[in-house]
ROKE-700159 format. One line per field, with one value per residue (C-alpha): x, y, z; residue number from 1. Coordinates in nm, 3 decimals, padded with zeros to 5 digits, m for minus. Example, Ala and Ser with C-alpha at 12.3 -4.5 7.8 and 13.67 -1.06 7.14 Angstrom:
<nodes>
xx <- [01.230;01.367] .
yy <- [m00.450;m00.106] .
zz <- [00.780;00.714] .
pos <- [1;2] .
</nodes>
This chain:
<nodes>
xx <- [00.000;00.147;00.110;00.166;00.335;00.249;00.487;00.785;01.075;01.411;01.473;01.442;01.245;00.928;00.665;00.623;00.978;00.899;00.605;00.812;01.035;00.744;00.529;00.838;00.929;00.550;00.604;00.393;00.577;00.600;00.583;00.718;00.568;00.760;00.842;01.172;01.330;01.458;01.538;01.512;01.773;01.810;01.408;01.270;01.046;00.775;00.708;00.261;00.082;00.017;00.347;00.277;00.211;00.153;m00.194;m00.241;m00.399;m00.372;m00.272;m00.145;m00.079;00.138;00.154;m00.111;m00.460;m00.367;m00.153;m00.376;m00.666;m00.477;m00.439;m00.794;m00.779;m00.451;m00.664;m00.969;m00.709;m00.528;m00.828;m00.706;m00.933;m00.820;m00.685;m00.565;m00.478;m00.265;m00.253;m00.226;m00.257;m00.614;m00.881;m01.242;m01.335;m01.095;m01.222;m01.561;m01.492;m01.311;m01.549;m01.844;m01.620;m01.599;m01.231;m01.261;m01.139;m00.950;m00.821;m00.536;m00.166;m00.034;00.213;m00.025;m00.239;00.033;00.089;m00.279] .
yy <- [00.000;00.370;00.607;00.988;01.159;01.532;01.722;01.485;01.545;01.456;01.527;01.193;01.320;01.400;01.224;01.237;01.097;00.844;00.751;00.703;00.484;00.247;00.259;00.115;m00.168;m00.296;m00.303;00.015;00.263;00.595;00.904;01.216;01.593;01.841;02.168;02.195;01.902;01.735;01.392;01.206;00.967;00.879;00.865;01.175;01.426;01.596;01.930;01.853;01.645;01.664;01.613;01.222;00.978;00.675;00.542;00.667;00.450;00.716;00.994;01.123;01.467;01.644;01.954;02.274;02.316;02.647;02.443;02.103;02.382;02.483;02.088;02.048;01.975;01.799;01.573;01.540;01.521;01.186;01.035;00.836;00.612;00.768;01.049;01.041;01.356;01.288;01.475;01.883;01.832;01.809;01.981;01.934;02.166;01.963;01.616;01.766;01.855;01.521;01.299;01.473;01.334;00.982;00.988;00.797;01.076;00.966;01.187;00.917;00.915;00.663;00.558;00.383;00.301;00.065;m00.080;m00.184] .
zz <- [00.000;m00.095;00.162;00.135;00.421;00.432;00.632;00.605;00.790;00.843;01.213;01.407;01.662;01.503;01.421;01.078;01.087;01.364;01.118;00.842;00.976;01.094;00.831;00.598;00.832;00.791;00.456;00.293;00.052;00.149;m00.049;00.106;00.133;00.221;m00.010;00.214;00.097;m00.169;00.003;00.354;00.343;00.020;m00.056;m00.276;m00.187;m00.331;m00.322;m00.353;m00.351;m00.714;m00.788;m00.684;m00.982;m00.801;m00.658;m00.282;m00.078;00.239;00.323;00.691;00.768;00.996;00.934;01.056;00.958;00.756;00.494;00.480;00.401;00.089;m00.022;m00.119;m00.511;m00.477;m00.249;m00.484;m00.793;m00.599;m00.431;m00.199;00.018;00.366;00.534;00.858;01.067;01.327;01.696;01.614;01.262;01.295;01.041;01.083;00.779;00.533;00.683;00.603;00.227;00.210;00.389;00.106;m00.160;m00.003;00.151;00.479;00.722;01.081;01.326;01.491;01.574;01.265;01.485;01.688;01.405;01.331;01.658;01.641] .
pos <- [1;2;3;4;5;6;7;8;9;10;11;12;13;14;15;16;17;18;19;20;21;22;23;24;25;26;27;28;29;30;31;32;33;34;35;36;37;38;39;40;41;42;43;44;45;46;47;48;49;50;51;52;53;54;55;56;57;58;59;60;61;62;63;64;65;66;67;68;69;70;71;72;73;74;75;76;77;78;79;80;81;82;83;84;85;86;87;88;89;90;91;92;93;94;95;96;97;98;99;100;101;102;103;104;105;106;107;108;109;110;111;112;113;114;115;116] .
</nodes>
């Protein structure tokens, strides 16, 4: 399963990075966010969403309200079956929106998600 980490990040103590890391070692392929970066150890980046080719099973966010609002028609454009926003990255307005155009919303912590 492909899933698209908005907000990636390269410092090991965040969550997006903790995420990462676990999401990999159960076997899904991530597919990095972040208009900062270029790479995360060795695995690209994309600046948008609709920079993303592949099929996206979900996407988890982890970055502010104020830039997931701005995501909209990426989101629409890659229709992905879920969304999950994670603790502080929450956005009842975009879950709305998404939700109306049959993306499963979640607000969850990924990490434990996975641990589930």
């Amino acid at each position: 399963m492909n899933v698209a980490i908005v907000g990636a990040s390269d410092n090991k103590e965040r969550y997006a990075y903790k995420a990462r890391a676990m999401l990999k070692h159960h076997g899904y392929v991530t597919f990095l966010v972040s208009p900062l970066k270029k790479e995360i150890e060795g695995e690209k980046c994309y600046e948008k969403l609709s920079d993303i080719k592949a099929s996206i099973d979900t996407v988890t966010f982890y970055v502010r309200s104020d830039i997931s609002d701005k995501m909209l028609p990426d989101l629409l454009a890659l229709k992905p079956r879920r969304a999950i926003f994670n603790p502080g990255a929450e956005n009842p307005r975009l879950a709305k929106l998404l939700q109306d155009n049959g993306i499963v919303c979640e607000e969850a912590c990924t990490l434990v998600l996975l641990q589930t």
